[in-house]
N, C-alpha and C positions, 0 to 999 in steps of 0.2 A: 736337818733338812729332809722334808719329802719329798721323794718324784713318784707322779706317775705316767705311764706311756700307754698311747692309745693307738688305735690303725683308723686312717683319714686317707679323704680325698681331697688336695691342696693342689688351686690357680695360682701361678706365679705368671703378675702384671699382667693378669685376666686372661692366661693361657688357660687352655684345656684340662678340666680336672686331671691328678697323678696318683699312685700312689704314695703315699707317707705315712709315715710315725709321727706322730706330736710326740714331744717329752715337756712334762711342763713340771719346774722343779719351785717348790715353797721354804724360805728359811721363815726361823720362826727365834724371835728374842726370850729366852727364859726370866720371867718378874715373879719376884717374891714381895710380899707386903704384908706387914702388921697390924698394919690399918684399914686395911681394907674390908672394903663392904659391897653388899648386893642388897637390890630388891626382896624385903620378904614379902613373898606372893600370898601369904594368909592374911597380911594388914590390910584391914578396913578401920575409918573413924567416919565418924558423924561429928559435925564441930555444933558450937552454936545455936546456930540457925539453922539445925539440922539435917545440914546438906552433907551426902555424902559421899567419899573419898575411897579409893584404893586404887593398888598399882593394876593396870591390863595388863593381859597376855605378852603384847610387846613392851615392857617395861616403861611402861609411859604414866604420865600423870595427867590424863585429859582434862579433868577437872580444876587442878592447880593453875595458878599462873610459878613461874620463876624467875626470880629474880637473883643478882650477884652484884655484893659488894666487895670493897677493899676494905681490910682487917688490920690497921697495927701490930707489926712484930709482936707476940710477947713471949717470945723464946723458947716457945715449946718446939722451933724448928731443928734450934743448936746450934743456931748462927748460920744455916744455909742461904737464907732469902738477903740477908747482909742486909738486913733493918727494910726492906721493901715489905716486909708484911704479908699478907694472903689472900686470896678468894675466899670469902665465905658463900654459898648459894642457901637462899632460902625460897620459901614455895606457902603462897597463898592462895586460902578460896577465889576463884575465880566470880565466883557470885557477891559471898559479904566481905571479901577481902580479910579473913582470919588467917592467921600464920598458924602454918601446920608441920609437923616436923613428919614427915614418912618414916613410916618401920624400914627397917635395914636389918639384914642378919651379916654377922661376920665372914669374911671370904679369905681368910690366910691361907700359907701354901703358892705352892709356885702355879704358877700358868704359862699358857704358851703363847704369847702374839706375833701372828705372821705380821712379817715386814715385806723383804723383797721377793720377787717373783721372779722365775727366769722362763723363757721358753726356747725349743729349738727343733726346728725340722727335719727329717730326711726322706728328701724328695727322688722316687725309683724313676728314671726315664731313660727314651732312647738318645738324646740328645742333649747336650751343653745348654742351661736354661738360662745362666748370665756367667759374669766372670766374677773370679773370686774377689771379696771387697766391695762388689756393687749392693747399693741398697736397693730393693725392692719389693712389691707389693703385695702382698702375700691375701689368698681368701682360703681358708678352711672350712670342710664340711663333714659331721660326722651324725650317719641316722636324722634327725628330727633339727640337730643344733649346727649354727654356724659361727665363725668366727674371723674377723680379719685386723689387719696389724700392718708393720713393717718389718722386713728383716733385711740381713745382711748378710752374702756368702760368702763362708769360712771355708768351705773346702770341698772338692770334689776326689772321687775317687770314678774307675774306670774299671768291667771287666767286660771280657769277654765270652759270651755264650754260644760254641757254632757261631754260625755269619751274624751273631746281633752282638752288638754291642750297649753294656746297660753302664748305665751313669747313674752315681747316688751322689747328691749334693744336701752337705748339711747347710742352713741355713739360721742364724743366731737371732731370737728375738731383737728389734731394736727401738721398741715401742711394746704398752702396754697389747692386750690381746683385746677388740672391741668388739661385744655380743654384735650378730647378724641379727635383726627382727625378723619375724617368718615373710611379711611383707618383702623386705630385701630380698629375700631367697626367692619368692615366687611363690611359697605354698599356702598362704592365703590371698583372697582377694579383698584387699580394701575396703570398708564399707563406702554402699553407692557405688560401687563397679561393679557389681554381678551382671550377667549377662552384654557389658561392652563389648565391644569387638574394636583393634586398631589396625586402620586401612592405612600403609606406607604408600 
């Protein structure tokens, strides 16, 4: 698992930006495979009718169509699929419809793929901002980027400073975290709104 923690200005249920900590922590599944394969980014073909073919930048086959069928068992699984057979995917010219097999290079070796995501706050103020257990509505801001969600309060602690008293309440992600567009925030204007003005 990775965490990193950041320093933010976080509205709880559209109150007054606070300060906080985001901590945003990543697990990640360790995969090993034998068989496994990737895009080689040197392949190009020309089929046929001359047209031709290679993977882009984003791993894609613009030119192909793909298509997937069902495959009969024939044991190369070991008995896993229990006689359901497999996916085959193949990939034709989108123009004269020729079946074209993409270069692949082998990809063995372990990998990491994130799975779960956790997040959680702690919000510095001078006052009790909910009770612990209430869900509530969370807006993050940090430099250029926003972000909002749901959480839930886990816990508060209390100290005291001279005559002030500071409250830190942690707060438990309880929902994904959902980008803020700059529109949302305010720091663009819409196209077709420049120069408006709104009279309440």
């Amino acid at each position: 698992m990775s965490s990193v923690q950041t320093i933010v200005q976080a509205s709880i249920n559209s109150g007054p930006d606070l300060p906080a900590e985001l901590t945003i922590e990543q697990e990640f599944t360790v995969i090993r495979s034998e068989r496994a394969t990737r895009p080689d980014p040197a392949w190009t073909f020309t089929d046929d009718a001359r047209h031709f073919h290679a993977w882009s930048g984003d791993r894609d086959l613009p030119t192909l169509d793909t298509r997937s069928r069902n495959a009969p068992c024939d044991g190369s699984c070991g008995g896993v699929c229990d006689g359901e057979g497999y996916t085959v995917t193949e990939h034709f010219c989108r123009i004269c419809g020729q079946q074209i097999e993409p270069g692949r290079l082998p990809d063995q070796g372990e990998k990491r793929i994130p799975t779960a995501r956790h997040w959680h706050l702690l919000v510095d103020s001078d006052r009790t901002l909910a009770q612990t257990g209430e869900h509530v509505s969370v807006r993050i801001v940090r430099d250029f980027l926003g972000y909002f969600g749901v959480a839930v309060v886990t816990s508060m602690s209390m100290a005291s400073l001279g005559n002030e008293v500071r409250v830190t309440t942690r707060l438990d992600g309880g929902s994904q975290l959902g980008d803020l567009s700059p529109f949302s925030m305010g720091m663009v204007t819409p196209p077709g709104m420049k120069g408006m003005s709104w009279v309440k």
